[in-house]
C-alpha positions as CSV (number, residue, x, y, z in Angstrom):
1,X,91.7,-90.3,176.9
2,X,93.0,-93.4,175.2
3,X,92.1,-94.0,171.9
4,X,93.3,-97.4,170.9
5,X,93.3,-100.6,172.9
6,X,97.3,-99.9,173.3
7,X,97.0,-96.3,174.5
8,X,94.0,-97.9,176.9
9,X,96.7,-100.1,178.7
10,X,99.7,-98.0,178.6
11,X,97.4,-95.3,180.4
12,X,96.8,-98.0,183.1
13,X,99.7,-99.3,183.6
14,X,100.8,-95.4,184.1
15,X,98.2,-95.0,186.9
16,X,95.8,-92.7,185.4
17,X,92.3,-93.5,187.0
18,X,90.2,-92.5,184.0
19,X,91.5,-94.9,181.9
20,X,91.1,-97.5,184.0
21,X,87.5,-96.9,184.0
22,X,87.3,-97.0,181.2
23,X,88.7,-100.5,180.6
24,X,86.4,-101.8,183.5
25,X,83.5,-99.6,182.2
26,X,84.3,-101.5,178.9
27,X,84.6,-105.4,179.8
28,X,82.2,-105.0,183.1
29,X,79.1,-107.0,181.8
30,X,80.9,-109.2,179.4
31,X,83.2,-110.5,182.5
32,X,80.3,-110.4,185.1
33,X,78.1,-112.9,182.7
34,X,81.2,-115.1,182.7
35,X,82.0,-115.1,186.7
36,X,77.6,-116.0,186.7
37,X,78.5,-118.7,184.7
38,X,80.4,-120.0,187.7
39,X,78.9,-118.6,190.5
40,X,76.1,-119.7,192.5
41,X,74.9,-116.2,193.2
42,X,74.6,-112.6,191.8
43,X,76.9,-112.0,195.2
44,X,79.3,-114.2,194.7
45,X,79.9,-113.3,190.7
46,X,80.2,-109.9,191.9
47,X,83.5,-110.8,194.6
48,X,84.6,-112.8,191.4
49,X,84.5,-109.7,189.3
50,X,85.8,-107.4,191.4
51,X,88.8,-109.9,192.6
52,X,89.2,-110.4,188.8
53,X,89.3,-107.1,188.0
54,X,92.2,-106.4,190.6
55,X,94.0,-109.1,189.1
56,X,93.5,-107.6,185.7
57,X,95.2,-104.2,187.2
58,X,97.7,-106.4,189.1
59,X,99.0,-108.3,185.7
60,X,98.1,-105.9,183.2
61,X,102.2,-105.5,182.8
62,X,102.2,-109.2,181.6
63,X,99.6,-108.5,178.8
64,X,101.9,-109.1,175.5
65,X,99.6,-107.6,173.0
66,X,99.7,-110.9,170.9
67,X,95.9,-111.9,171.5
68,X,93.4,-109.4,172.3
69,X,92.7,-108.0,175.5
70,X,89.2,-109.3,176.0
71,X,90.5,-112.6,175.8
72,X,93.3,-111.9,178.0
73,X,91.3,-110.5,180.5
74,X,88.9,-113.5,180.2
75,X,91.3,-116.0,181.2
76,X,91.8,-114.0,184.0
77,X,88.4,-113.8,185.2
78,X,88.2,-117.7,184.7
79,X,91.2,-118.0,186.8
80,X,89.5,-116.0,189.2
81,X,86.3,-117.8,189.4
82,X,88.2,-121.0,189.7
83,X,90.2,-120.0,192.3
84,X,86.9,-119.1,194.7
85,X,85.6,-122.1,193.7
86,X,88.6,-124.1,195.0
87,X,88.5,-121.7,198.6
88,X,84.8,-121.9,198.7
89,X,83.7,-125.0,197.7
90,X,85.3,-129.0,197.5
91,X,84.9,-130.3,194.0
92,X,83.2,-133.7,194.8
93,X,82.9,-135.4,191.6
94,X,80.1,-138.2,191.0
95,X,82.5,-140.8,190.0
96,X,81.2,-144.6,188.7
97,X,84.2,-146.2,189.0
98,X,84.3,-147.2,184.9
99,X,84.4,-143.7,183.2
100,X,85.4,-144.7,179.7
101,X,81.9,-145.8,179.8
102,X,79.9,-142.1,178.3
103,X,76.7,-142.2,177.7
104,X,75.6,-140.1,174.9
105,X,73.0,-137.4,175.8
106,X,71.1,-136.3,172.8
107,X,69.7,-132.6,172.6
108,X,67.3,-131.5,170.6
109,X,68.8,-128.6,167.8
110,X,65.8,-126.7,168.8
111,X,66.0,-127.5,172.4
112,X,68.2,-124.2,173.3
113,X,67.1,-121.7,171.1
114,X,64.2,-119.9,172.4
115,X,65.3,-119.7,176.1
116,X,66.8,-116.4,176.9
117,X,70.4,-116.3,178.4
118,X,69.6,-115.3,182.0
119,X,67.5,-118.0,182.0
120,X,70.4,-120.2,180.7
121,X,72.6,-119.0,182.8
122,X,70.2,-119.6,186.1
123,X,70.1,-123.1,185.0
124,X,73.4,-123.9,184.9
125,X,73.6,-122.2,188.5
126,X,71.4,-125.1,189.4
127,X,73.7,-127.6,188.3
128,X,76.4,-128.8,191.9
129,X,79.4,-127.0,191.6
130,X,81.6,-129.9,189.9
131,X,79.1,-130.0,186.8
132,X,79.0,-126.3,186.5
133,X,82.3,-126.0,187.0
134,X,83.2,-128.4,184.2
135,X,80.0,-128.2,181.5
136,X,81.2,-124.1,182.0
137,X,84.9,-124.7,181.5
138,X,84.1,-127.4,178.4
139,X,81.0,-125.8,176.7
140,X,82.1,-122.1,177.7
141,X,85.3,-121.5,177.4
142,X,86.4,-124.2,175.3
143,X,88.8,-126.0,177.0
144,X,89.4,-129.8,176.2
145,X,88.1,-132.2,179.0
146,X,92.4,-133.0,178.7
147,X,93.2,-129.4,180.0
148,X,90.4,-129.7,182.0
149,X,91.9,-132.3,184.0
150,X,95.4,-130.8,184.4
151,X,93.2,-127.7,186.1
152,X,91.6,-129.3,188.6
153,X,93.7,-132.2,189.0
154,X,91.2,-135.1,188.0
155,X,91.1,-137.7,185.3
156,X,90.3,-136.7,181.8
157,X,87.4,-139.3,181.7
158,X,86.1,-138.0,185.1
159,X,86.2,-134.4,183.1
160,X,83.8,-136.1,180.2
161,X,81.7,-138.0,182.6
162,X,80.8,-134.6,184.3
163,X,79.8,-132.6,181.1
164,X,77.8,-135.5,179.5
165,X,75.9,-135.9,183.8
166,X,75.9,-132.0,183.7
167,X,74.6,-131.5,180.0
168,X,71.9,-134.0,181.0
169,X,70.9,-132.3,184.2
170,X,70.9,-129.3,182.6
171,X,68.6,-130.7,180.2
172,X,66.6,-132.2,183.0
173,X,66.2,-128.5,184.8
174,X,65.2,-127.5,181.1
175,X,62.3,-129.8,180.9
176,X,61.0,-129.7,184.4
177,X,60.7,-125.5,184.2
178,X,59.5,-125.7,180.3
179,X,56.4,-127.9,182.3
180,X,56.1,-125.9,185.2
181,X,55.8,-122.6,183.1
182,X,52.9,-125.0,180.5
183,X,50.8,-125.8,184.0
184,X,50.9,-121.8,185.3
């Protein structure tokens, strides 16, 4: 068995089973709460994993060891995710016609911190496809609202419209279950 992250991927890229496993058994539920992130089901974040994870096996020849492999491996999930969306879904993006013009949503410091992740992530499922897509590729994995733009071939102000109309939806989805839950 592998011992070191090197070992792990040179014992891949040879073909032995085991050691695959292992490198799915290891980055599984990090990479299947990212591909919910995008998803707009438990089903479809599962086909995203899975085609990820093929992809990961795929490529795993062009992993350089200059970053780490979670990260590598990430991208490639992201990739993934995006790709479905594109095949599954047209991104339709609410567009006002002046998008320099941001309005500035305000969130409360405290607003996020006692709801629990799944809970999190179930909201942002809510969200259409173009803000989740977006708030997740902006607030997530940190991509600038320029990259952004050169990804799914839109505007870089039609990128920040969508966060700042998908961080206030979200915060809209936030307040409407926070009552629901005080009236039950």
């Amino acid at each position: 068995m592998a011992t070191t992250e090197k070992q792990l991927v040179r014992a891949c890229l040879d073909g032995q089973q085991d050691a695959q496993q292992v490198l799915y058994g290891k980055y599984k539920a990090k990479m299947f709460g990212i591909c919910l992130c995008y998803a707009k089901s438990r089903e479809d974040a599962e086909d995203m994993l899975l085609d990820g994870f093929m992809k990961v096996f795929r490529d795993l020849g062009q992993f350089q060891f200059n970053g780490s492999l979670e990260g590598w491996i990430r991208k490639a999930m992201v990739n993934t995710a995006l790709m479905h969306l594109r095949k599954k879904h047209r991104f339709n993006f609410q567009t006002t016609g002046n998008e320099l013009l941001i309005e500035q949503v305000t969130v409360e410091p405290d607003t996020w911190q006692n709801i629990r992740v799944e809970a999190i992530i179930q909201l942002i499922q809510q969200l259409p496809i173009g803000y989740q897509t977006i708030f997740n590729l902006y607030a997530i994995e940190g991509f600038s609202h320029k990259e952004i733009g050169e990804q799914l071939d839109i505007k870089e102000s039609t990128s920040r419209s969508q966060y700042t109309r998908a961080r206030r939806a979200l915060q809209e989805l936030f307040l409407a279950e926070e009552m629901s839950e005080t009236k039950t």
